[in-house]
Structures are given as C-alpha cells and as structure tokens.
N, C-alpha and C positions, 0 to 999 in steps of 0.2 A: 504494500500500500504506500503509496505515494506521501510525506509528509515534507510541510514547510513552517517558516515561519512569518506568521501575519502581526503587523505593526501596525496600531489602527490611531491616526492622528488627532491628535489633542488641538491645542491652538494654532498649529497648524495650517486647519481644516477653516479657520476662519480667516488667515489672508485671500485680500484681494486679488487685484491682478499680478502682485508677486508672489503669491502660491507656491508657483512651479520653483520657484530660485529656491525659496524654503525645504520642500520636498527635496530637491535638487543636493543641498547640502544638509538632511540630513542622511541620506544615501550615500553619500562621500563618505561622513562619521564612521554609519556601520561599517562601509567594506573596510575601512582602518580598524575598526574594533575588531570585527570577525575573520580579520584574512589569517588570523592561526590558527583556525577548528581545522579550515578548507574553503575550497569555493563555490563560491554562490555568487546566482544571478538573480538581479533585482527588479522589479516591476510596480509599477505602481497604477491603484486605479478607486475610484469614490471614495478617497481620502484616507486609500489603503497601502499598505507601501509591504509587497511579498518579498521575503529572500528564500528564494529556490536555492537549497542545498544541490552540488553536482555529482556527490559521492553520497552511499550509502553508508558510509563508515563514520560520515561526521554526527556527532554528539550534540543531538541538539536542545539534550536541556542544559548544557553549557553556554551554549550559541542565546539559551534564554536568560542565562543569568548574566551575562554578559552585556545581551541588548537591553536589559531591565535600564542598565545605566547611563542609556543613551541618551539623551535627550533631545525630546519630538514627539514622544509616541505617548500617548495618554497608557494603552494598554496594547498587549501582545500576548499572545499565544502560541502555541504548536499545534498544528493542524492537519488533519487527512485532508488530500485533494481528491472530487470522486465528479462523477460523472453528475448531470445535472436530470436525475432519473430517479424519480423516488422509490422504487423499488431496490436501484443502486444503492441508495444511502442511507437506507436501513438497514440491505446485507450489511456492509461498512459499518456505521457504526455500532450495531451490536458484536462484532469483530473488535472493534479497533477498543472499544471501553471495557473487554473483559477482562482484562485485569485489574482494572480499578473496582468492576461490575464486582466481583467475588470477594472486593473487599470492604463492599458499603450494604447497609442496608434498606435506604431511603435514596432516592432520586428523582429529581425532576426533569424535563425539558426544555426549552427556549430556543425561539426559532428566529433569523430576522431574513426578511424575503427584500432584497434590495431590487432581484430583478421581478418585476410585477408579472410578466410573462409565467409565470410557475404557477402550472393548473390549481395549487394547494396553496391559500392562504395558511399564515403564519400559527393560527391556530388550529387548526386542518393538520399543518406538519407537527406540532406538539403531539397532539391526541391519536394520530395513526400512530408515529413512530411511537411514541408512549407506550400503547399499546403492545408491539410488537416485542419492545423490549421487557416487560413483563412476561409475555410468553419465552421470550428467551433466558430469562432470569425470574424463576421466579419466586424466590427470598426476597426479589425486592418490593418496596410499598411507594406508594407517589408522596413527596412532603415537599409541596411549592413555597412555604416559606424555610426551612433551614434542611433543603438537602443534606445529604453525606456528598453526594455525588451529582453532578449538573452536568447534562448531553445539549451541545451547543449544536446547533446547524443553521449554517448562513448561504443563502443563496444568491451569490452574487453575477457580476457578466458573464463571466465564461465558466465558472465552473462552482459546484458545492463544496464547503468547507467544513467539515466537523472536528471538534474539539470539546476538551472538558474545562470551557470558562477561562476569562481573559484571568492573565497575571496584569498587577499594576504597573505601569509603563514609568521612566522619570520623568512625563510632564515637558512643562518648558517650551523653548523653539531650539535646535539646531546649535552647536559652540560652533562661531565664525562667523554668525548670520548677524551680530550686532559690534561687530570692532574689536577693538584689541585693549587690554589693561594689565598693566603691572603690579601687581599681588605684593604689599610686605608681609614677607612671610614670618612669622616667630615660631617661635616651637610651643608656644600655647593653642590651647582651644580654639580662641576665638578665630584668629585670620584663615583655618584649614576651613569654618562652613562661609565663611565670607567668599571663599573662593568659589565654592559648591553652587550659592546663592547666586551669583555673577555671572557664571556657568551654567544655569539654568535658564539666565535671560539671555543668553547666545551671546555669551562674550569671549571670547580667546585671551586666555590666562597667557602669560610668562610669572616666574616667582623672583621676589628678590629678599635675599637675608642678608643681616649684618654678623661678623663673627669678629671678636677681641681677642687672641689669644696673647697670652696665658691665662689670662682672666676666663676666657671658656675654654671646653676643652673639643678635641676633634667628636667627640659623643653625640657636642650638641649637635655639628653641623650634620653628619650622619643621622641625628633623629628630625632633625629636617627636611632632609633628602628623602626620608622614608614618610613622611609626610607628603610628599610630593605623588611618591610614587602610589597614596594612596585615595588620590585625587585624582589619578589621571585615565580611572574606566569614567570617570565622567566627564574630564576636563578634556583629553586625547594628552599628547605630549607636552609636557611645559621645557620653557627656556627656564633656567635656575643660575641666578646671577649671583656671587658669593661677594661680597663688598668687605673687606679690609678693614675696621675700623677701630683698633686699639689706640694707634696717634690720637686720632679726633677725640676718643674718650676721656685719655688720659691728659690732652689740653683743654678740653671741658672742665678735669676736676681741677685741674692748676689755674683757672684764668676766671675762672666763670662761680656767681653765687649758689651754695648748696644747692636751695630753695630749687635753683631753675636749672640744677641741671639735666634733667627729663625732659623738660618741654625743648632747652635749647639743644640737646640730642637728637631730639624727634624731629626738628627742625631741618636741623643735619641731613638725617635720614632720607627727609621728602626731597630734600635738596638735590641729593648721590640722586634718589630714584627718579626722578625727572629728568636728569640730563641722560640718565641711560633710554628711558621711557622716548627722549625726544629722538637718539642718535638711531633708537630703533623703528621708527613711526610708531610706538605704541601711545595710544590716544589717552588714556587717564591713569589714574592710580587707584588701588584699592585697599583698604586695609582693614580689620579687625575690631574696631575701636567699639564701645556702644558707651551709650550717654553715665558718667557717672558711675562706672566701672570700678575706674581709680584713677588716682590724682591726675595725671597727664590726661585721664579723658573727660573732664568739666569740662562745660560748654567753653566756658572763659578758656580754658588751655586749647581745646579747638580753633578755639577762633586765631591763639598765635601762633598754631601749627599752619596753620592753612596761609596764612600773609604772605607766607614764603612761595604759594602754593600759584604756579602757574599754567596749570591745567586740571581738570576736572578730578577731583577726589571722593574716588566712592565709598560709603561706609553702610554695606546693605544689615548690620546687625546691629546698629546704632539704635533700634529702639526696643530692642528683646532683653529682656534679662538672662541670668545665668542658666537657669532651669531650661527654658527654649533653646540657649545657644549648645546644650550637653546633648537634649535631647537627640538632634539633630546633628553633634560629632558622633552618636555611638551608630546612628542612621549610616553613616558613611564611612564607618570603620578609624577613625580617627582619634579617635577618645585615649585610647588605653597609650597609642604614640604619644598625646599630647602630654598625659602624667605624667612621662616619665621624669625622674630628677636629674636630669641635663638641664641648666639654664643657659640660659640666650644673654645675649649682650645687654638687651633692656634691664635686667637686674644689678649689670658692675656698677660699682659706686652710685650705688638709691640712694638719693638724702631724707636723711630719716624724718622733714618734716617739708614735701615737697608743697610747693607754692600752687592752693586749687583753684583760686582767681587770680592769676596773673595776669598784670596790666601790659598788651603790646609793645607799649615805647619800651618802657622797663627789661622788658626780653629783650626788644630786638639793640638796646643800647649794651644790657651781657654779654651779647654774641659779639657787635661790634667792637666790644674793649678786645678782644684778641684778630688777628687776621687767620680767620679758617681758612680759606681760599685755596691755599697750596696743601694742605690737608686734605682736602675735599678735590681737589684734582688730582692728587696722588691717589685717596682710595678709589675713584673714579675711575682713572685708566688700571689701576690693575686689579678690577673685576674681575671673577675669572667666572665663563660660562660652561654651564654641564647642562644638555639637555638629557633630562628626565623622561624615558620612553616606558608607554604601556607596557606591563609584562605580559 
C-alpha cells in the first residue's frame, strides 16, 4: 500500500496572491529537513503540500517527527494513497488500521469530501465504512466523542487518502519568508524560545554570543553551540558568531561606574552585533530580554540599550513571564541545556547593586569617559564564525 506524507496548511492557506512564494518556501525547508531519511517528491494542491517518499525503506514516522518542526503546516499526517473507489477504501483501510484496530476498543470515523464529485456525501462515507469496519472488527464499539482510535478518509482531486488523524503541525509561515535577524544568544533560557518565537514568524536566524575567557570557560561556549544545534529542526542552519570580549569587560570594570556596568556592556554588545548584522545584510537584532526580568531589563535600562541601537531590535518575550518562557524551553528541548552551571559573560563582574533606572546622558557620558572604539573593533574583526548545521 502506497503511503505518504500530507502537510495541510495553516496560515498559509490565507495569503493572497503570494500564496504560491509561501508554499514555495516552505517546500525548500522540508527537502532540507528530510533529504536524510531519503527522497521524496513534493506536490502540492487545496492548501495541501504531499511528500511522496521514493523508496520503500524510508521511515516515515521519523520523516513525521521531523516535519512536526517545520514551520507552515498547521497539521500533518501519514497516509495510504488509494484509488478514489469506495469499495477500494474500505478494503484499505480496514487493512491498513489493523494494527492499531487490535489495539483499541472504541473508534470513530470522519470523512472530509473536498472533491464534490464523490457519489457518497461525507456522512454517507462515515456510516458505510463505519459499518464495514465493525464487521471486520468486531471488539470494537462506535464513541464519537473520545475515540481510542479515529479512521480519517479524505477525498481529494486525484486520489483518497486514509489515515488515523492529523498530528499537530509547528504553525507559523515558512523560516526565510520574513528576513533575516541576529539572535544574542546567552546560555540562559530566555534568548533559545526568543529564537523559536522569530522562527515561527518566518525569520532567518544567525546566533551571536559573547565569550571572556578566563573568566568563562570553553563549557560555556560548547553549551551554546549545543543550544544552537537544538534550534535548528526548527530554525534550519544558523550562522554562530563567537565575539571576543574579555578586553571590553575588563575596561568596563576599570573605567566605568559599578552601578552601570551591565547596561554599558549590553551596550557594547548591540554595538559588536550591528556592525556584524550590517556587514552581513542581516536586517534586525533579537534578543531575550522580557520587561523587568532583572536589572538590565527595566524599561529605563531598555531605553539606554537601544540609543545605541541603529536598527530594529526585536524582543518577542518581553511580555511573558518566567512560567510561559520554561514552558515553552522544555517544548523545544532547551530547558535542561539552558540549567546547566556554565555561565556566560553576562554574569563577570555583576555589580552587586546595578543601577534599574538609569538616566541616558549619565550612561552614555560612563561609556564616553573611556574610548571603547578600538576594543570594539578588535573584538569585531576577530569574530570567528561556525555554522551550526541540522543533525
């Protein structure tokens, strides 16, 4: 019996007349996610997007956990492809569900007829095949509100599709269909779902981290990287920018007031990531931050972050609290990397009583008693890039 897999469009399905460009690229995504099951060919048709497996050997509830992560498709499945013959898709799927059939005791039906041509309305195909499948099983009983087991049959243009009920899809539109953004990555929670969040509105990630040694250690940057790499069934591959910053740190603590030196670090920071952001065409920056988190992120210390700030700064978790933002690292496998006790450059020399309304002139006059400038262009050029590919 013939099986594929069916990708059935979420928002999608609601562009205009660029539809097809959408569709378009999220077709590109999958064949990048799936070219290491095997190959498949891809078609698409009433806001449906098929991947015909070419080999009999490929594994395709992998092929489905896999496209879960994709983002495009509201819901997907695996599905028999069968003749558009009701008689046909009865034998089938009383076939193709006994194995599950022997392991439930309750099931229902659900039909959806796209193409109107089909002698048997929708509930016509319920109640025959219903039917028949009782006589071929028959331990089981009908329970239309909380099956064990649900027999899908969809009758689309060219051909019937049966399956036992969509899996949830990642939503979203397409990663590349909305531009490009530079991620500060830290080894905390927060900036790995800010990434996801971004990612879901079709943004193309690159990562950027800061690293101090001796003050960090190679731990951190490795549980960084590993962070990376577990963003990237959703994200595809990131660019991973490692930025040098122990000089700049350690002239922050010699030159600059306790109080400010977080916010004039973070300063820094957006400073390095925009000039890279700019040399690479990548269009904004994004980071982790949510309101009142901690010191550096009161609205007053935002506002001196961003002065420096000469292009769009996104902060998709600025209004969630902590509870939201966990839920949503153990969602995406993120969580247990983020605990670990490697810390990040953000933590070298914390002032024990940082400043949570800080006045801009007052920063940006900190910053200016010392001249960063050649700091900041030294860690600048020797950035060094790793791109982070799908495993």
């Amino acid at each position: 019996m013939k099986e594929l897999i069916i990708f059935k469009e979420g928002e999608i399905a609601l562009k205009g007349l660029n539809k097809r460009s959408f569709e378009d690229a999220f077709i590109h995504n999958l064949k990048h996610r799936l070219k290491k099951f095997g190959k498949f060919t891809y078609e698409k048709s009433q806001s449906t997007i098929y991947a015909v497996p070419q080999s009999e050997d490929i594994d395709l509830e992998q092929v489905l956990d896999a496209g879960s992560r994709v983002f495009g498709a509201a819901a997907l499945c695996k599905a028999a492809v069968v003749e558009k013959d009701f008689d046909t898709i009865c034998k089938n799927a009383i076939e193709y569900i006994r194995e599950t059939a022997e392991l439930s005791r309750t099931f229902k039906v659900e039909a959806k007829r796209s193409d109107k041509s089909f002698p048997l309305k929708s509930p016509e195909i319920c109640a025959e095949l219903g039917g028949r499948i009782l006589e071929a099983y028959p331990h089981l009983t009908v329970d239309v509100k909380d099956p064990q087991m649900t027999v899908t049959v969809e009758i689309r243009d060219t051909s019937a599709y049966i399956h036992g009920g969509n899996l949830k899809g990642a939503g979203g539109i397409p990663v590349g269909t909305s531009g490009s953004a530079l991620l500060l990555l830290s080894g905390g929670i927060d900036s790995p779902v800010a990434a996801y969040m971004m990612a879901k509105r079709g943004v193309r990630l690159s990562a950027i981290h800061y690293v101090s040694p001796p003050y960090t250690s190679e731990r951190a940057r490795l549980k960084v990287e590993r962070l990376c790499e577990k963003l990237t069934p959703y994200c595809g591959d990131i660019a991973f920018y490692c930025v040098p910053f122990t000089k700049i740190q350690e002239a922050i603590r010699d030159n600059c007031p306790e109080e400010l030196f977080t916010i004039i670090m973070r300063r820094i920071m957006m400073e390095i990531a925009q000039r890279i952001a700019a040399e690479k065409s990548i269009q904004a920056l994004v980071t982790g931050e949510s309101v009142g988190q901690v010191a550096s992120q009161t609205m007053s210390a935002i506002v001196c972050t961003d002065a420096v700030c000469r292009m769009p700064v996104f902060r998709p978790v600025i209004g969630m609290d902590k509870t939201e933002i966990v839920e949503i690292a153990r969602k995406i496998d993120t969580f247990d990397i983020s605990i670990e006790p490697y810390e990040d450059c953000c933590t070298v020399f914390t002032p024990k009583h940082p400043k949570t309304r800080p006045v801009p002139a007052d920063v940006e006059a900190a910053q200016n008693s010392f001249d960063f400038e050649p700091l900041i262009a030294e860690a600048t050029q020797n950035t060094e890039l790793k791109v982070i590919k799908q495993g």
